[in-house]
N, CA, C and O atoms as a MOPAC input file, in Angstrom:
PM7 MOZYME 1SCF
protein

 N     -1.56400 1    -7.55000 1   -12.33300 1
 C     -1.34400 1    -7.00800 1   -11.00400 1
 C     -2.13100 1    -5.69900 1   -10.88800 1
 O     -2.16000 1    -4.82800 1   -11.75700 1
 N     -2.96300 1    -5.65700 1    -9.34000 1
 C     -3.60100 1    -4.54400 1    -9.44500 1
 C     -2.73000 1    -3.70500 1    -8.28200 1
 O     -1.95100 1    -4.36200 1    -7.59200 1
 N     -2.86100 1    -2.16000 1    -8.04300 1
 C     -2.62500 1    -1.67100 1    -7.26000 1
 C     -3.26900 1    -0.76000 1    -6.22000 1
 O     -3.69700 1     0.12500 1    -6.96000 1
 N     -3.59000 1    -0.43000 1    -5.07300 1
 C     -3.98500 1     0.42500 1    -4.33400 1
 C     -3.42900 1     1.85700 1    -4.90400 1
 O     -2.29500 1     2.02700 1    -5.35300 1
 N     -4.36000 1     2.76300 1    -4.80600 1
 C     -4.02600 1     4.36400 1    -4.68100 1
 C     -2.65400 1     4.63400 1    -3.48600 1
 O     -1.56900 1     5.21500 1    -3.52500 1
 N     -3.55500 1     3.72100 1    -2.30300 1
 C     -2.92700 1     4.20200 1    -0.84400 1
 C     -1.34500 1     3.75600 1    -1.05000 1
 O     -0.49200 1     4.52200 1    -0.60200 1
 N     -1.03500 1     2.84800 1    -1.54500 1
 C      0.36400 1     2.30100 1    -2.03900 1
 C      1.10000 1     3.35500 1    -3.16000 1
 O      2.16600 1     3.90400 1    -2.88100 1
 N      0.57200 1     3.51900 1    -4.14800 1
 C      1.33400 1     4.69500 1    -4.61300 1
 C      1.43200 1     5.90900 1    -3.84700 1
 O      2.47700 1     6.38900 1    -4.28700 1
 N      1.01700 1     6.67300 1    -3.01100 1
 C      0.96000 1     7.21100 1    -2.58200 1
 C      1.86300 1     7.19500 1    -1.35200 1
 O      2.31500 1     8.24100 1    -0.88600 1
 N      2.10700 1     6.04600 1    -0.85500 1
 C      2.81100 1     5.84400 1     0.25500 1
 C      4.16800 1     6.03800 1    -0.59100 1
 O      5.01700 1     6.78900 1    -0.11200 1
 N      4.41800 1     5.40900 1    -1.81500 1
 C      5.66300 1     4.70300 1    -2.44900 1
 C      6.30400 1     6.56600 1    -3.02800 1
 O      7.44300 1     6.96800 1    -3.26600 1
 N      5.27500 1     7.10800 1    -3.05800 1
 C      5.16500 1     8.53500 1    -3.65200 1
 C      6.17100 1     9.36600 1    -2.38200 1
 O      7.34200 1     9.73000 1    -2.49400 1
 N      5.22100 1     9.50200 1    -1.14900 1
 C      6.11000 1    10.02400 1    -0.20400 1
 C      7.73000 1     9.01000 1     0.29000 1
 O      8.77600 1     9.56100 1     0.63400 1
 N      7.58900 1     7.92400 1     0.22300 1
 C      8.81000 1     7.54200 1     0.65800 1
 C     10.35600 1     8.38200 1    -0.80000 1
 O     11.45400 1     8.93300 1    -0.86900 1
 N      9.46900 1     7.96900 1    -1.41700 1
 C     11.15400 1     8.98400 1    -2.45900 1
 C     10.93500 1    10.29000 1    -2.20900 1
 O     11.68500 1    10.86600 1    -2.99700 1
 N     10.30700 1    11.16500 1    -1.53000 1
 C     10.69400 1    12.09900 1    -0.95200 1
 C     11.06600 1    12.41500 1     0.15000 1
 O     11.28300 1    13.58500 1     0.46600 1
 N     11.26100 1    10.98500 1     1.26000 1
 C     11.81500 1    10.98700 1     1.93500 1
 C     11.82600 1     9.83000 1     2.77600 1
 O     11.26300 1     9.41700 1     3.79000 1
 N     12.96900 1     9.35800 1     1.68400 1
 C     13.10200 1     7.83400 1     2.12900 1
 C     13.81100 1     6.90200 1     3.13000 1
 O     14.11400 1     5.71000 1     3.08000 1
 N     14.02500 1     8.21100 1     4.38800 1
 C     13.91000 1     7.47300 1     6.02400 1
 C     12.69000 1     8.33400 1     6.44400 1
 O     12.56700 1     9.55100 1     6.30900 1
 N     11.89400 1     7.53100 1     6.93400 1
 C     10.10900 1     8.37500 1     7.58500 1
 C      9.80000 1     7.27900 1     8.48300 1
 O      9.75200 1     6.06400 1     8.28800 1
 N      9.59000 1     8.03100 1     9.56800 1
 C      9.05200 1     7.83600 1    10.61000 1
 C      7.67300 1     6.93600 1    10.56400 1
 O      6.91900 1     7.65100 1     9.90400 1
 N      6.94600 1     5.74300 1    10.91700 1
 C      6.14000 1     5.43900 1    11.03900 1
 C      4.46000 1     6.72600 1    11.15400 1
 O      3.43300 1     6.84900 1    10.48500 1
 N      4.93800 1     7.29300 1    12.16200 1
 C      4.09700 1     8.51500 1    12.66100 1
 C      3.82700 1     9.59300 1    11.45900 1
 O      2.71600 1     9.84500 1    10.99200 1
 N      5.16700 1    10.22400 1    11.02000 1
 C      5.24700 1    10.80200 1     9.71100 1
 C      4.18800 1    10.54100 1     8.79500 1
 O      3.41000 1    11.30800 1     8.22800 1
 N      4.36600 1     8.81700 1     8.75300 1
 C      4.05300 1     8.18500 1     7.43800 1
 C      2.08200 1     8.34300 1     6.97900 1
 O      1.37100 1     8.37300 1     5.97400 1
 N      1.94500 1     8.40600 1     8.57600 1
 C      0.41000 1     7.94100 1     9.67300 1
 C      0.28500 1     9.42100 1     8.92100 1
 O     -0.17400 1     9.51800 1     7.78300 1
 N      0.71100 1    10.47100 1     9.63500 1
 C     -0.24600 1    12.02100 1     9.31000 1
 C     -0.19100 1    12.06400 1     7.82400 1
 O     -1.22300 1    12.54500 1     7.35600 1
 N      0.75300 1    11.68700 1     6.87400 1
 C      0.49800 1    11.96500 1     5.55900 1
 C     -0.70500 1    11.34700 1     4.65600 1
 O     -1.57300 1    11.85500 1     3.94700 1
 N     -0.33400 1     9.93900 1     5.02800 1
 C     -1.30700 1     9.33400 1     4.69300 1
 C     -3.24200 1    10.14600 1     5.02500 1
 O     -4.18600 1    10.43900 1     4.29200 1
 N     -2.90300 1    10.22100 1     6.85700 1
 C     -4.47800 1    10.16000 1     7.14700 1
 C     -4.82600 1     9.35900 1     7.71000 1
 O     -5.96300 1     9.42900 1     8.17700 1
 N     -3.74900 1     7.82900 1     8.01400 1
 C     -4.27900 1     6.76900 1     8.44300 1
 C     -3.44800 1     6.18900 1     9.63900 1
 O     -2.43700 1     6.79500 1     9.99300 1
 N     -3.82200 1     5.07600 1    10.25500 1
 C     -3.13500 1     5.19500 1    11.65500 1
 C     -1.66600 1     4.43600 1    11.66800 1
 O     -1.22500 1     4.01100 1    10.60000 1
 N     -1.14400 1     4.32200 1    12.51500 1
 C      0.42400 1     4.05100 1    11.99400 1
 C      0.26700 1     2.53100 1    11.69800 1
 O      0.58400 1     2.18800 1    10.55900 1
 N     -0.23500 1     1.43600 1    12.67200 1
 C     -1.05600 1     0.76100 1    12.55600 1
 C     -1.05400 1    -0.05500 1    10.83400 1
 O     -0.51300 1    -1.09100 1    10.44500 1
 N     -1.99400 1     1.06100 1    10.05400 1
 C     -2.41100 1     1.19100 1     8.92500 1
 C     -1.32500 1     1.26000 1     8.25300 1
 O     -1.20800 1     0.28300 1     7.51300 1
 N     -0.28700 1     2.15500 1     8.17300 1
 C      0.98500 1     2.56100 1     7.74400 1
 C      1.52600 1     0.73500 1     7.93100 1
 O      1.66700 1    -0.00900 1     6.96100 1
 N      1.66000 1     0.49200 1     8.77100 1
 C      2.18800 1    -1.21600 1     8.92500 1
 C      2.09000 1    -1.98600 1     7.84900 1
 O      2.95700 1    -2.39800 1     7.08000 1
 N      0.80700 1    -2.15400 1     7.88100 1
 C     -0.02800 1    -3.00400 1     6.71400 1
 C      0.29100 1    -2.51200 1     5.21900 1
 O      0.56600 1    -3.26100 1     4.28100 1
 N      0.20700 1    -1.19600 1     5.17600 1
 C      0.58200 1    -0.98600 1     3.66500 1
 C      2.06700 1    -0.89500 1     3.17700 1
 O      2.38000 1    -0.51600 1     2.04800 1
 N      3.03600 1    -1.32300 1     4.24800 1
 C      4.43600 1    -0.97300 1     4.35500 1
 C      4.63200 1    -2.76400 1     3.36100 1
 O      5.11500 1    -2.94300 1     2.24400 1
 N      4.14000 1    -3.62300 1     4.17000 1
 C      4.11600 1    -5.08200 1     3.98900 1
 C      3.56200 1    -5.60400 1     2.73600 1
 O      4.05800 1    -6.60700 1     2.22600 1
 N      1.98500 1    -4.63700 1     1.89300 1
 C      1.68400 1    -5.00800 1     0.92700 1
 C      2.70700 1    -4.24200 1     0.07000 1
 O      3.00100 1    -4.85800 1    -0.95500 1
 N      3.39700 1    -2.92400 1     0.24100 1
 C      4.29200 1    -2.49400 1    -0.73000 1
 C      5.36000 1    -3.24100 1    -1.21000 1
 O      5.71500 1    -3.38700 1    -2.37900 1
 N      6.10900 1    -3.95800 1     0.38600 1
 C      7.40700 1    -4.65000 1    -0.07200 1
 C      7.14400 1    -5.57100 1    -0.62100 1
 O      8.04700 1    -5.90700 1    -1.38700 1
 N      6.10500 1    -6.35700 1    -0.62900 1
 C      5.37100 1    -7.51800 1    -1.65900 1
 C      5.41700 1    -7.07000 1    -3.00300 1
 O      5.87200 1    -7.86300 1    -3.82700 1
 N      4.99400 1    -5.83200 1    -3.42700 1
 C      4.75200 1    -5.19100 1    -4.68600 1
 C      6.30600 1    -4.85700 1    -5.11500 1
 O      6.79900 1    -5.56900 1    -5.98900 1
 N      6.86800 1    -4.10800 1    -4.70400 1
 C      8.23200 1    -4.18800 1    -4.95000 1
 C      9.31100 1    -5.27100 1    -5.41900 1
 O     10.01700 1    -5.09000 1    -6.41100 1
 N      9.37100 1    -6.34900 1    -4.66000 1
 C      9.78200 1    -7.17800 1    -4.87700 1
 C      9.49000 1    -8.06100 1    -5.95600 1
 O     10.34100 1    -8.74200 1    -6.52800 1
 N      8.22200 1    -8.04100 1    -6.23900 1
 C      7.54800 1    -8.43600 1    -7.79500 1
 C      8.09000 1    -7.50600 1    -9.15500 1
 O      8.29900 1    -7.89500 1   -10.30400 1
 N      8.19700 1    -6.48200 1    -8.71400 1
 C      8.41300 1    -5.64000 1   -10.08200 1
 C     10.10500 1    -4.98300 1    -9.67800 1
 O     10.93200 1    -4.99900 1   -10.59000 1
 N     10.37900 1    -4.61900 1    -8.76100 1
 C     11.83400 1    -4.07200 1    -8.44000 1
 C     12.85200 1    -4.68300 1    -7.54200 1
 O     13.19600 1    -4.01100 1    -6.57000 1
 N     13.40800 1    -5.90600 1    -7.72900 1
 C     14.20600 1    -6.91200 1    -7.08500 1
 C     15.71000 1    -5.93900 1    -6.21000 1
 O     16.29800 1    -6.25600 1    -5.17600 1
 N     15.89000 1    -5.01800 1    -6.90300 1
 C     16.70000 1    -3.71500 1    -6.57800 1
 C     16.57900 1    -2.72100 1    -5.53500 1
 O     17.47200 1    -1.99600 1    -5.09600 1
 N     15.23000 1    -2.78600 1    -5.15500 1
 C     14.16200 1    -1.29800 1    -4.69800 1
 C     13.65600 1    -2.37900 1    -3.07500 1
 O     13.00800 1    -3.42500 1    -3.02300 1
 N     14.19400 1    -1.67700 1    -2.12100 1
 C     13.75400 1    -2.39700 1    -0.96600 1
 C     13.42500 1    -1.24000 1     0.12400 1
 O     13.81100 1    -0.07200 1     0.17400 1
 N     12.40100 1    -2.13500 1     1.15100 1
 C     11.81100 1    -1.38000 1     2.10300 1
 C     12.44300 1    -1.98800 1     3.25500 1
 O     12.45800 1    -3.20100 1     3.46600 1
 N     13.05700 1    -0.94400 1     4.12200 1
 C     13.60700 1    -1.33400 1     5.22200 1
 C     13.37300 1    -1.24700 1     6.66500 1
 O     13.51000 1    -0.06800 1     6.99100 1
 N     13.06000 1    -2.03500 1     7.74100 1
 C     12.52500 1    -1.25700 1     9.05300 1
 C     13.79700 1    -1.05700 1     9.64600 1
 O     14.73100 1    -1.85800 1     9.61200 1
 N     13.77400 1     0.55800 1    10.43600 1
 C     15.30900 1     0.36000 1    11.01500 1
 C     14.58400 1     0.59800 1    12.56400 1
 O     13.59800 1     1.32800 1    12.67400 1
 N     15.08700 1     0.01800 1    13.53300 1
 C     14.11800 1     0.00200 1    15.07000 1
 C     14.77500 1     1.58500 1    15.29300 1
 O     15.87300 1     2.11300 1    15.11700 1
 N     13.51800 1     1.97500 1    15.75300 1
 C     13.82900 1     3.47100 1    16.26200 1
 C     13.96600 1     4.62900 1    15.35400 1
 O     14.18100 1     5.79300 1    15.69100 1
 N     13.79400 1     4.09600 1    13.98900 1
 C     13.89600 1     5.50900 1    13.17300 1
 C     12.73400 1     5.48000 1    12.29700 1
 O     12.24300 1     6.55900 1    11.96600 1
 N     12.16500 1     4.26000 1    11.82400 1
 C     10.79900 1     3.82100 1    10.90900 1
 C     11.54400 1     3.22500 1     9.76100 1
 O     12.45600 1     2.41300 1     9.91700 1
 N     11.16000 1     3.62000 1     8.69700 1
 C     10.82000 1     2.92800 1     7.73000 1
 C     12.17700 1     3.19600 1     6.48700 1
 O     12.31600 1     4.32600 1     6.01700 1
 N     12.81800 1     2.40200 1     6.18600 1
 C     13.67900 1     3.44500 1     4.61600 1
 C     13.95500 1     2.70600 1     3.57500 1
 O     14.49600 1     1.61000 1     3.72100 1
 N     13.55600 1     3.29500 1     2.10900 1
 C     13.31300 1     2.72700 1     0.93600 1
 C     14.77600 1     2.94100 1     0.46700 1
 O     15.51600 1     3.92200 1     0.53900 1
 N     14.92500 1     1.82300 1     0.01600 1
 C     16.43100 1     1.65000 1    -0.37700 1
 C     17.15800 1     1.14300 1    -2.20500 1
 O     17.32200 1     0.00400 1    -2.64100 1
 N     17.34200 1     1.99300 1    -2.64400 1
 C     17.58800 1     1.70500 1    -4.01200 1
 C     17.77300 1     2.88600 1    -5.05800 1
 O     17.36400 1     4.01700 1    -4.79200 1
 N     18.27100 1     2.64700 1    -6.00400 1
 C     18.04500 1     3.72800 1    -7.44000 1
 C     16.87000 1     4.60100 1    -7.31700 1
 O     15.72300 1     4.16500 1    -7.41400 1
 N     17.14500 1     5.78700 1    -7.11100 1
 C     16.11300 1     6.66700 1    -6.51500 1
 C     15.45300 1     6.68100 1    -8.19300 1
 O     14.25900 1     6.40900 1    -8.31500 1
 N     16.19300 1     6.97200 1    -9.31700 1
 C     16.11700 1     7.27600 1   -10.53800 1
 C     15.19500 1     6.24500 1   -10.83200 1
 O     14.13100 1     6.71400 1   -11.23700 1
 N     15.21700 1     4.97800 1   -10.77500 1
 C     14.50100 1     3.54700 1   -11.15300 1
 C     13.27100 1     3.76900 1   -10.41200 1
 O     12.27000 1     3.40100 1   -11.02700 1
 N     13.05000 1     4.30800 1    -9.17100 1
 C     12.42000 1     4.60000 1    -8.43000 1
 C     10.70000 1     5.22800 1    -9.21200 1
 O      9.58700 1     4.71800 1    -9.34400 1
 N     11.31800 1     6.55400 1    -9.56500 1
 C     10.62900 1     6.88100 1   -10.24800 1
 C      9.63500 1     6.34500 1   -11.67700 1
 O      8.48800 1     6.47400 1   -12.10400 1
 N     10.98300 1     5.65100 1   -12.06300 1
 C     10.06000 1     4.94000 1   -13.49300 1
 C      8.98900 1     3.91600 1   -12.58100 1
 O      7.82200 1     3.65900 1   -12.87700 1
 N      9.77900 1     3.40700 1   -11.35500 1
 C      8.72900 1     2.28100 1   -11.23800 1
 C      7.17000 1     2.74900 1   -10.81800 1
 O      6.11500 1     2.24400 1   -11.20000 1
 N      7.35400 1     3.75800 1   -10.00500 1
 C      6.12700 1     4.38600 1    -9.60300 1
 C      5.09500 1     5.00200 1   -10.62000 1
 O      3.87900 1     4.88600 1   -10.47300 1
 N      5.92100 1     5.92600 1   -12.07100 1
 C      4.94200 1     5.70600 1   -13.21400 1
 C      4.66700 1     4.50200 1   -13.50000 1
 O      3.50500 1     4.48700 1   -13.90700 1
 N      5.13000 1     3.43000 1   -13.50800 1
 C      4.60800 1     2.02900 1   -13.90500 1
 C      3.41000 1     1.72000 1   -13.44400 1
 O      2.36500 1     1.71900 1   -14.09600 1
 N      3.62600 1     1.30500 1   -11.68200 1
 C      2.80600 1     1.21800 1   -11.33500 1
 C      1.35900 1     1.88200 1   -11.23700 1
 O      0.35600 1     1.40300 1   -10.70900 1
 N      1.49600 1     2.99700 1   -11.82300 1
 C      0.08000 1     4.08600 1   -11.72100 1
 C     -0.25100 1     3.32000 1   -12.70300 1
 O     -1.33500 1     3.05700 1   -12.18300 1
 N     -0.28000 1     2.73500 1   -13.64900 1
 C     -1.13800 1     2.04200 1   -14.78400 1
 C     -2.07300 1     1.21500 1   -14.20100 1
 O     -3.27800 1     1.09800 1   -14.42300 1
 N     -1.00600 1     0.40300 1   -13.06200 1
 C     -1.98300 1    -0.90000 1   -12.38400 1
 C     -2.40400 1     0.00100 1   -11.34600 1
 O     -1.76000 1    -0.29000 1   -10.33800 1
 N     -3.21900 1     1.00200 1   -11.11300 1
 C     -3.44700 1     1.33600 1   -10.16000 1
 C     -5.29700 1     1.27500 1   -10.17500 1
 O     -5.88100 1     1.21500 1   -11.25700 1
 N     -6.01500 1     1.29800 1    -8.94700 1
 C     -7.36200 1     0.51500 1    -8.98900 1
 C     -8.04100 1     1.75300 1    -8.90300 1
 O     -7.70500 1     2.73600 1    -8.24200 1
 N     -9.26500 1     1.58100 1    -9.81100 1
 C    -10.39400 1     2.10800 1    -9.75200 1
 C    -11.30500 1     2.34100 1    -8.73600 1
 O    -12.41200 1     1.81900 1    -8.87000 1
 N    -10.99500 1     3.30400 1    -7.31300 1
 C    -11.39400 1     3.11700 1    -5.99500 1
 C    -13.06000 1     2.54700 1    -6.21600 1
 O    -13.52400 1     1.41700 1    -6.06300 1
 N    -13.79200 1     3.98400 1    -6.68700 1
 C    -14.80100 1     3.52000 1    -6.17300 1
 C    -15.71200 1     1.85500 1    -7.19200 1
 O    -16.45800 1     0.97800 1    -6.75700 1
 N    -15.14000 1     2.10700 1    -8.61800 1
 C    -15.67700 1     0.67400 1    -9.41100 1
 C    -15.16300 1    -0.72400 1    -8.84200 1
 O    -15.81100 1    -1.76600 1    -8.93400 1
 N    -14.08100 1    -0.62200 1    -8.32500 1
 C    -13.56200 1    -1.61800 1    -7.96800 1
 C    -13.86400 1    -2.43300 1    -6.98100 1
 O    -13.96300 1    -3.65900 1    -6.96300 1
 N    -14.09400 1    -1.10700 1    -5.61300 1
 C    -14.57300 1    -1.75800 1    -4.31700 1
 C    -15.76900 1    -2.51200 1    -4.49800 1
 O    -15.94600 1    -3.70000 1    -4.22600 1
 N    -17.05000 1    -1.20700 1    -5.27800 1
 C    -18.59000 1    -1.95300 1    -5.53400 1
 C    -18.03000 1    -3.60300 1    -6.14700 1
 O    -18.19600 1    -4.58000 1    -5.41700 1
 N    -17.47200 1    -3.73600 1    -7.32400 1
 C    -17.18000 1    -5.13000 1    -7.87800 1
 C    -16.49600 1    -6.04500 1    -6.65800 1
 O    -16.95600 1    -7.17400 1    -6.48900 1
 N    -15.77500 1    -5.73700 1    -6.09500 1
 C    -14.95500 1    -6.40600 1    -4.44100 1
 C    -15.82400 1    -6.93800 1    -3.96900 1
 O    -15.90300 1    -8.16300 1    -3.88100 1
 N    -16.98700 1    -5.82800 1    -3.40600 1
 C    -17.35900 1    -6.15300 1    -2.43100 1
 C    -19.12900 1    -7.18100 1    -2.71200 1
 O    -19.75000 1    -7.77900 1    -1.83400 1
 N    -19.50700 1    -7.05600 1    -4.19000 1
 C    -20.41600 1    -8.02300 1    -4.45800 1
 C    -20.05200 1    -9.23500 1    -5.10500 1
 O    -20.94100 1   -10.02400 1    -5.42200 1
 N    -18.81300 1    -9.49200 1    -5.35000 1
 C    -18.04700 1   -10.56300 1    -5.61100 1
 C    -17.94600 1   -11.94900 1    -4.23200 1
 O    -17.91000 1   -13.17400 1    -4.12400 1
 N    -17.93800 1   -10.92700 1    -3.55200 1
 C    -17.13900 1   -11.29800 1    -1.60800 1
 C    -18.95500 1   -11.79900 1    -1.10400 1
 O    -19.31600 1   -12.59800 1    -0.24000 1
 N    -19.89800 1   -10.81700 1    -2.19500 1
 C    -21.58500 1   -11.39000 1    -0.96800 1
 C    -21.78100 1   -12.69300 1    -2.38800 1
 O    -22.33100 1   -13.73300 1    -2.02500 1
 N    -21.50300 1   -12.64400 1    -3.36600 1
 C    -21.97500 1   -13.62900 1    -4.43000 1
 C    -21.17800 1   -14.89500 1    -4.45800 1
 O    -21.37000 1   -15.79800 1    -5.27200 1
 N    -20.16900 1   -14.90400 1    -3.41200 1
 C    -19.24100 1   -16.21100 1    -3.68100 1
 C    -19.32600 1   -16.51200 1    -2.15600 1
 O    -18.94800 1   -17.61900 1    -1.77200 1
 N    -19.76400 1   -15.66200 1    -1.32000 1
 C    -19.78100 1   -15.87800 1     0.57400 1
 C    -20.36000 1   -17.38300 1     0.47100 1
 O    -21.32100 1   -17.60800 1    -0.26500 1
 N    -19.51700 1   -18.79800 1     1.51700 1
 C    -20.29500 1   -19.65300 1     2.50000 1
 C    -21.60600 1   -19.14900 1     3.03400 1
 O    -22.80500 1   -19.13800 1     2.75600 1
 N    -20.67800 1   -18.69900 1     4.02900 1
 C    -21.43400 1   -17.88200 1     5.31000 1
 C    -21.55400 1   -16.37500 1     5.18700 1
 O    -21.19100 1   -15.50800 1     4.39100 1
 N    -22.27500 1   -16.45400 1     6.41400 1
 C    -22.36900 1   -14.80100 1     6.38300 1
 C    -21.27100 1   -13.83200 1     6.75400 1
 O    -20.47300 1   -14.17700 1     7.62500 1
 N    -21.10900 1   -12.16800 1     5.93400 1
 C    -19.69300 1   -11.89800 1     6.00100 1
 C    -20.61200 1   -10.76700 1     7.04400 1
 O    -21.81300 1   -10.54400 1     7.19200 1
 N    -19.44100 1   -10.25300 1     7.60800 1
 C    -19.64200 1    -9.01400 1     8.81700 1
 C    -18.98600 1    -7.65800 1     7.93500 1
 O    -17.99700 1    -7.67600 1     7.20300 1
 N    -19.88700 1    -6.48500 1     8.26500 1
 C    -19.14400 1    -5.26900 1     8.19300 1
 C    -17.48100 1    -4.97300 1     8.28600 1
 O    -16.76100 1    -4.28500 1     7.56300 1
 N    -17.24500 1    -5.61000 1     9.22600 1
 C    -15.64500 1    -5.40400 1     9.99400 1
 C    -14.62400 1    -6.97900 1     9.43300 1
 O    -13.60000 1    -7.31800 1    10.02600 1
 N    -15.05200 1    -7.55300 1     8.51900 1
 C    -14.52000 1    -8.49900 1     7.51300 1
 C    -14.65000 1    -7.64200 1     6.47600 1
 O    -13.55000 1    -8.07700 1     6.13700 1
 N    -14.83200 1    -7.09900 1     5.90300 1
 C    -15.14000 1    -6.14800 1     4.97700 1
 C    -13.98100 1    -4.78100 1     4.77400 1
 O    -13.26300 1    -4.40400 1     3.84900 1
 N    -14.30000 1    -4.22900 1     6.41000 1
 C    -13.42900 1    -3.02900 1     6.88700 1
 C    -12.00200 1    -3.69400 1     6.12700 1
 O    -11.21400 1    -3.31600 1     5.26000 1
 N    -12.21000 1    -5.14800 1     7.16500 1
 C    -10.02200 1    -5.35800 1     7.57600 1
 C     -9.61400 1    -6.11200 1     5.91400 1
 O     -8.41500 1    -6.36800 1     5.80000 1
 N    -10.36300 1    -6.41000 1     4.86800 1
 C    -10.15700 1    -7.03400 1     3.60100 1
 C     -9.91100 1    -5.55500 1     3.03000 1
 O     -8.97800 1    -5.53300 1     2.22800 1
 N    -10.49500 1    -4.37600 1     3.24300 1
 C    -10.07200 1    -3.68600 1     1.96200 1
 C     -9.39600 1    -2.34300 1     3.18500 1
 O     -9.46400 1    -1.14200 1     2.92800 1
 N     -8.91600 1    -2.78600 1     4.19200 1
 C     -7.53900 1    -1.61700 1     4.93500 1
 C     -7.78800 1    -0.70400 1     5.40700 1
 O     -6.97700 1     0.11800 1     5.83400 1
 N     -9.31300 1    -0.60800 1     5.45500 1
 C     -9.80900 1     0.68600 1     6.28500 1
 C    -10.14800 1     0.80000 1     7.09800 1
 O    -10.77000 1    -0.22700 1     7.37100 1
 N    -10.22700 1     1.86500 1     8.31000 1
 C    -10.30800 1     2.07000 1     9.41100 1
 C    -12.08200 1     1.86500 1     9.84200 1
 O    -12.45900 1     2.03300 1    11.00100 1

């Protein structure tokens, strides 16, 4: 299992404050709430693989709240920094993997929305 930076990082601020606002989530990050969406969905995926205990919750009208052993919390997030990805080696390998195995031709903005960036 590999991991995003942007996911620890998200998983980082939610145990410091684990009811946050969508918007909140957007200025910490840097990225648009939007964005915050998407990495909310690959987290609870990740979670659920490694912390069956540790859940992400939407509550309408308040955002987002991580729910579980704050204590477990922590170990899991050192865990996960092990699997965490090599931004810039990784993308170069991503992204000539994605032109060396392409059908067809790929677009810039297939590219953008595969690796979450704006």
């Amino acid at each position: 299992m590999r991991i995003e930076h942007y996911l620890l990082d998200l998983l980082a601020i939610l145990i410091e404050h684990p009811l946050s606002q969508y918007s909140y989530l957007a200025e910490r990050l840097g990225v648009s709430t939007k964005t915050v969406q998407r990495y909310v969905v690959d987290l609870q995926e990740i979670l659920a693989d490694v912390a069956k205990d540790i859940s992400l919750q939407t509550i309408a009208g308040k955002g987002i709240e991580l729910q579980g052993d704050y204590e477990q919390l922590k170990l899991v997030l050192q865990g996960l920094k092990s699997f965490e990805v090599n931004e810039k080696a990784d993308r170069f390998h991503y992204i000539l993997m994605q032109l060396l195995n392409a059908e067809a031709p790929i677009t810039i903005q297939q590219f953008i929305d595969s690796m979450h960036l704006s």
